[in-house]
N, C-alpha and C positions, 0 to 999 in steps of 0.2 A: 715222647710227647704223651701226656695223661689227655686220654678221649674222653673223661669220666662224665663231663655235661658237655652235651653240644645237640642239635636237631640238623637235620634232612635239609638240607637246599636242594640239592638236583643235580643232576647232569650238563645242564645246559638251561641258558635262559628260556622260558616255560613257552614262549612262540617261537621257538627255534626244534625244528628238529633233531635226534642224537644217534651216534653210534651205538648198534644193536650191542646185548649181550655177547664179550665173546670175540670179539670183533677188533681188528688191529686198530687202534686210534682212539679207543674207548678211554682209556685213561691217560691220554696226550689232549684230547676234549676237556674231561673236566680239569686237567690243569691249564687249561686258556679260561675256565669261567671261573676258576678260584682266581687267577691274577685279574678278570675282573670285576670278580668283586672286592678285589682287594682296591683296584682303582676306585670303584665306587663307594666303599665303606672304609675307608685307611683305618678305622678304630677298630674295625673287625678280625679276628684271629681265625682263618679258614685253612681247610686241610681237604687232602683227598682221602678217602674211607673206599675201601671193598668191603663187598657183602656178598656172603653166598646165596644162589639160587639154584636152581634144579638142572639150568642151561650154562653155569658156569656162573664164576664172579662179576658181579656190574660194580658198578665205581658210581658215588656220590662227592658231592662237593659237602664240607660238613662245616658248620660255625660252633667253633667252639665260646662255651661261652664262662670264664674263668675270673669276671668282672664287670662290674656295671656296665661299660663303656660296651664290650663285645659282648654281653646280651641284649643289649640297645642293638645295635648293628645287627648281630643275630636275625632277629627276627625283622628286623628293614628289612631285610636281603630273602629272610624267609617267604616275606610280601610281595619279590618276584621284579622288583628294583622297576623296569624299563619290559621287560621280557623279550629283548633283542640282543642280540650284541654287540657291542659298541663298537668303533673304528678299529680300534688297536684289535680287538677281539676276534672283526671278520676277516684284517688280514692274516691274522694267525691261523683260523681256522681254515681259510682257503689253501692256505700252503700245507695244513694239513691232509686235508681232502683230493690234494694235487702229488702228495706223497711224500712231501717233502718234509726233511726234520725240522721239525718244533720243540723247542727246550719243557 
């Protein structure tokens, strides 16, 4: 997959709390916010990205943006959608946070 344009979304919807750097669940998290903002943007092209830091790799959610449509959506998403996470999103996450496997 060519990462060659895309920006920064997040971790997690931006009034949501996340798992620390480092941390078991940290990149099973942002793949519950990439599916939704896949829910919320279907025109948008999202991925998961590591990045290094000085306490270990953290995980972002990234919008690639390869075409009108997904730099449109792009930056929607970049503007922070709802900043909660949606039904589908907190039951995921809660079965995350309860230890349980999440695709």
């Amino acid at each position: 997959m060519n990462q060659g344009n895309y920006i920064n979304i997040g971790s997690t919807p931006c009034e949501e709390d996340c798992i620390g750097i480092g941390q078991l669940g940290a990149i099973a998290e942002c793949h519950i916010y990439k599916r939704q903002l896949q829910r919320m943007y279907p025109e948008g092209n999202f991925a998961v990205k590591g990045f290094p830091h000085d306490f270990g790799t953290y995980y972002e959610v990234i919008a690639l943006m390869q075409d009108e449509a997904q730099t449109a959506a792009a930056y929607e998403a970049e503007g922070g959608g709802n900043g909660f996470w949606d039904a589908a999103a907190k039951t995921e996450h809660k079965a995350l946070m309860a230890g349980k496997a999440v695709p």
